[in-house]
C-alpha positions as CSV (number, residue, x, y, z in Angstrom):
1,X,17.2,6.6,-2.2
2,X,14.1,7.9,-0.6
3,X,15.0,9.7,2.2
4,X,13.2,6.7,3.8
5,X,14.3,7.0,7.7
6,X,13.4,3.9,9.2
7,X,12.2,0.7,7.5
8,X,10.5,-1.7,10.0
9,X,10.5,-5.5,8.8
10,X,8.1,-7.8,10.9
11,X,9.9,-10.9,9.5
12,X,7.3,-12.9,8.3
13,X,7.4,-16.0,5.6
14,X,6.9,-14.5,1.6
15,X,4.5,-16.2,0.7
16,X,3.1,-16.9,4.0
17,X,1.5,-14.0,5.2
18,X,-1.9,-15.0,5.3
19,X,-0.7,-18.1,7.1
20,X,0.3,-16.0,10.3
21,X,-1.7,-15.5,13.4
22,X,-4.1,-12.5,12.8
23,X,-3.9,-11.6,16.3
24,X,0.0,-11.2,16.7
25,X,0.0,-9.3,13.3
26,X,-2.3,-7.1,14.1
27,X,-0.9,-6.6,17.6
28,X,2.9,-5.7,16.1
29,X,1.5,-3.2,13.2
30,X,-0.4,-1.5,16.6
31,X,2.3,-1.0,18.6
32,X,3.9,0.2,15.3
33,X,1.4,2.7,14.7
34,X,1.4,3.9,18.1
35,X,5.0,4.4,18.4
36,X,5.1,6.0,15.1
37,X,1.5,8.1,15.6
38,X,1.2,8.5,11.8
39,X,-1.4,10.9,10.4
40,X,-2.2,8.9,7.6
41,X,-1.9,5.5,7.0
42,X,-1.5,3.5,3.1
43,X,-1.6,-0.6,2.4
44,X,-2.8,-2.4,0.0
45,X,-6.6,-2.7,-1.2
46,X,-8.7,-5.5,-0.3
47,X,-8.3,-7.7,-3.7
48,X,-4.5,-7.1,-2.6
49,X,-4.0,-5.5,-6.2
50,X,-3.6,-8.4,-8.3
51,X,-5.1,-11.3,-5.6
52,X,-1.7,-12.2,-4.0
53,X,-2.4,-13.8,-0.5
54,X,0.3,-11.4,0.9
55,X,-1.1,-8.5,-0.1
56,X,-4.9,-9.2,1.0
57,X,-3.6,-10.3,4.1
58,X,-1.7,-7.3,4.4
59,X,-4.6,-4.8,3.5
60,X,-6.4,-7.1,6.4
61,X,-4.1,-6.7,9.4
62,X,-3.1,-2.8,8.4
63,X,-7.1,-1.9,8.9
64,X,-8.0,-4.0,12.0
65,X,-4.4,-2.4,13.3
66,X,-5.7,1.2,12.6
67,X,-9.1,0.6,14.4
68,X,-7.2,-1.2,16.8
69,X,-4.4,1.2,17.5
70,X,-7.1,4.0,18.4
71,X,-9.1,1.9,21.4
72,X,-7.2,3.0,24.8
73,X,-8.5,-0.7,25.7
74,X,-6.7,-2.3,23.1
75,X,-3.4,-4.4,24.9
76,X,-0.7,-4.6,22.2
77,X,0.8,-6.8,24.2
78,X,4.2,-4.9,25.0
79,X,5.8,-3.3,28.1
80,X,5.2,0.3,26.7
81,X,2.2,0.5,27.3
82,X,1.7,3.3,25.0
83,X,-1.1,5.6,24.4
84,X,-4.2,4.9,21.9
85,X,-3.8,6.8,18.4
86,X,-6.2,7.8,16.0
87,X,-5.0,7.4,12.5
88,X,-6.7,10.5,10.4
89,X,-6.4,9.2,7.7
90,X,-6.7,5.3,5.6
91,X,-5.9,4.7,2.1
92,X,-5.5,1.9,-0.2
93,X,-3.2,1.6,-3.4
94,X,-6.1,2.0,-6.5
95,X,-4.3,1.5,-9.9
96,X,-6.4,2.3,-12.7
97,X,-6.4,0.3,-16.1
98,X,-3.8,2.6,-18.0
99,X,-1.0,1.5,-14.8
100,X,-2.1,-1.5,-15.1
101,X,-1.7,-1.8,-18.8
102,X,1.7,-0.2,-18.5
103,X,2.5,-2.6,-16.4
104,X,1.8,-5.9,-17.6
105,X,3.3,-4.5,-21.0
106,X,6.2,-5.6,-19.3
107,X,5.1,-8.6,-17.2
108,X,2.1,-9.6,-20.1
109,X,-0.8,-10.7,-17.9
110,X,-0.2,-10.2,-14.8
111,X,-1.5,-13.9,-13.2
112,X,-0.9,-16.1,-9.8
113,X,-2.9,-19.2,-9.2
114,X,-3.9,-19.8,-5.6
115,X,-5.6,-23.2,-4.3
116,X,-5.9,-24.1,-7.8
117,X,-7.5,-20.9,-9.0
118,X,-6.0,-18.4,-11.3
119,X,-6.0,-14.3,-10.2
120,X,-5.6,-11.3,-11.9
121,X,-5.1,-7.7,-11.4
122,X,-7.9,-5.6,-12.1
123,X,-7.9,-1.9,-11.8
124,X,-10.2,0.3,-10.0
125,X,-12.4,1.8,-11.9
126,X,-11.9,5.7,-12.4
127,X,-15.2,7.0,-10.2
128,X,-13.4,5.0,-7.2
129,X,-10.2,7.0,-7.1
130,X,-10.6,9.8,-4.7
131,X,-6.7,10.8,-4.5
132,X,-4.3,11.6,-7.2
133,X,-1.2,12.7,-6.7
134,X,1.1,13.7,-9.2
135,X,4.9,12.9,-8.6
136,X,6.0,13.3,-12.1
137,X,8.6,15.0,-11.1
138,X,9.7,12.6,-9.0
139,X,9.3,9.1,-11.3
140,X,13.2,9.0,-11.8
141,X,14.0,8.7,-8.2
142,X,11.2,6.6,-7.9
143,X,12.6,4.2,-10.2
144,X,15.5,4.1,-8.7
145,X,14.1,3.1,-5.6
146,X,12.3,0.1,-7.1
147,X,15.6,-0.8,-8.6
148,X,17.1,-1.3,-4.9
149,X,14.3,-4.0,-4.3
150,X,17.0,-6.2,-4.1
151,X,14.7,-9.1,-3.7
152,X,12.7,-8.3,-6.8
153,X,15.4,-7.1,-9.0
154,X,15.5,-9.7,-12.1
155,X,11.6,-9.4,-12.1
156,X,11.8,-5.7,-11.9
157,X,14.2,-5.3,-15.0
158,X,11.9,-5.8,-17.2
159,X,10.4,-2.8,-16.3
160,X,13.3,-0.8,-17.5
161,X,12.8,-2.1,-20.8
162,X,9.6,0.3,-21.0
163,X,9.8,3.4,-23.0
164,X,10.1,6.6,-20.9
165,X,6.2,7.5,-22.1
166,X,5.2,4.0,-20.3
167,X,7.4,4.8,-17.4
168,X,6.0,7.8,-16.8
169,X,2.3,6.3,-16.4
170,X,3.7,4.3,-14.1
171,X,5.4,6.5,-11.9
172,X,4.5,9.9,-12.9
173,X,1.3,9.8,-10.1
174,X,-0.2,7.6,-8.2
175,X,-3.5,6.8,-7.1
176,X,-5.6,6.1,-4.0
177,X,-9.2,5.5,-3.0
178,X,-9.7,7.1,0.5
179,X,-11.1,4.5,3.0
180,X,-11.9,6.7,5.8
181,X,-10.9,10.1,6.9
182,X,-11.7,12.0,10.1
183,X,-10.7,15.5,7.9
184,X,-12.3,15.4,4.9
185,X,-14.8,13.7,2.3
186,X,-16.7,14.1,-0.5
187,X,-16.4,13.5,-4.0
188,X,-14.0,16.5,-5.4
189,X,-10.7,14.5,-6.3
190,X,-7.8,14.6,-3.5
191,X,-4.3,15.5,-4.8
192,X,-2.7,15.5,-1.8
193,X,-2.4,12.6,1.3
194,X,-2.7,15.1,3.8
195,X,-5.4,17.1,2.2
196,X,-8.0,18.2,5.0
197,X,-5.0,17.8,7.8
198,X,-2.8,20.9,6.9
């Protein structure tokens, strides 16, 4: 639906992310990385947007793997052997409150409980986005994609209940805060990814 070339799946437990062996998951999103040799690089933030173990755990590995992936002394462990890269650029997902609003008008509160404790999304505030980029014209496809989640599709079809106005908060841009960049900085709002790298 995408255009989406290549989806790699690492085959670890739902649910059980942050029960894997840091090393090894590091090690496979670096060989990734430097097979792929991407320019810019996107996971999750460090609450893992609403506190879900997957998702921290996720945001964890992806930045150690980025580091990682750019020491020539780093072993990947694999027969390639191939070459250090320098990711340009790292970003993590930063929904502000109006997505997040949006969102839980279909889900209500958007709450897990972990070891007893209950979580809950909260949104970034607006001085911490650094990237916004508008694919309003785009939020159709997009929510067609999310519609092949296969996976997640009865929990997702309460999104299509939304109006078209809450839809297009959702989709019509999203937003990043900009962990580190070798090509740019500074505090003038990003609408592009690849801004500094073109």
């Amino acid at each position: 639906m995408l255009g989406v070339r290549e989806v790699l799946i690492l085959g670890y437990p739902d649910g059980a992310v942050d029960e894997i062996d840091a090393a090894t998951a590091i090690a496979a999103i670096v060989r990734h990385i430097r097979r792929v040799r991407p320019h810019v690089v996107v996971t999750f933030g460090p609450d893992g947007a609403y506190g879900h173990p997957d998702h921290i755990a996720i945001s964890q590995f992806t930045t150690a793997a980025v580091v990682c992936a750019s020491d020539a002394g780093y072993d990947a462990r694999d027969d390639s052997r191939s070459s250090a890269h320098r990711v340009a650029k790292l970003y993590n997902l930063a929904w502000r409150n109006d997505k997040w609003e949006t969102y839980q008008a279909a889900f209500r509160k958007l709450t897990s409980i972990v070891d007893g404790v209950a979580r809950q999304a909260n949104p970034w505030p607006d001085w911490a986005v650094t990237t916004e980029v508008d694919t309003a014209s785009y939020w159709p496809v997009v929510w067609k994609a999310v519609c092949c989640h296969q996976t997640q599709v009865s929990m997702y079809e309460r999104l299509g209940q939304l109006s078209e106005e809450q839809q297009r908060v959702l989709w019509g841009s999203q937003e990043f805060y900009r962990v580190h960049s070798a090509a740019n900085g500074g505090r003038k709002l990003e609408n592009d990814l690849f801004e500094g790298l073109r």
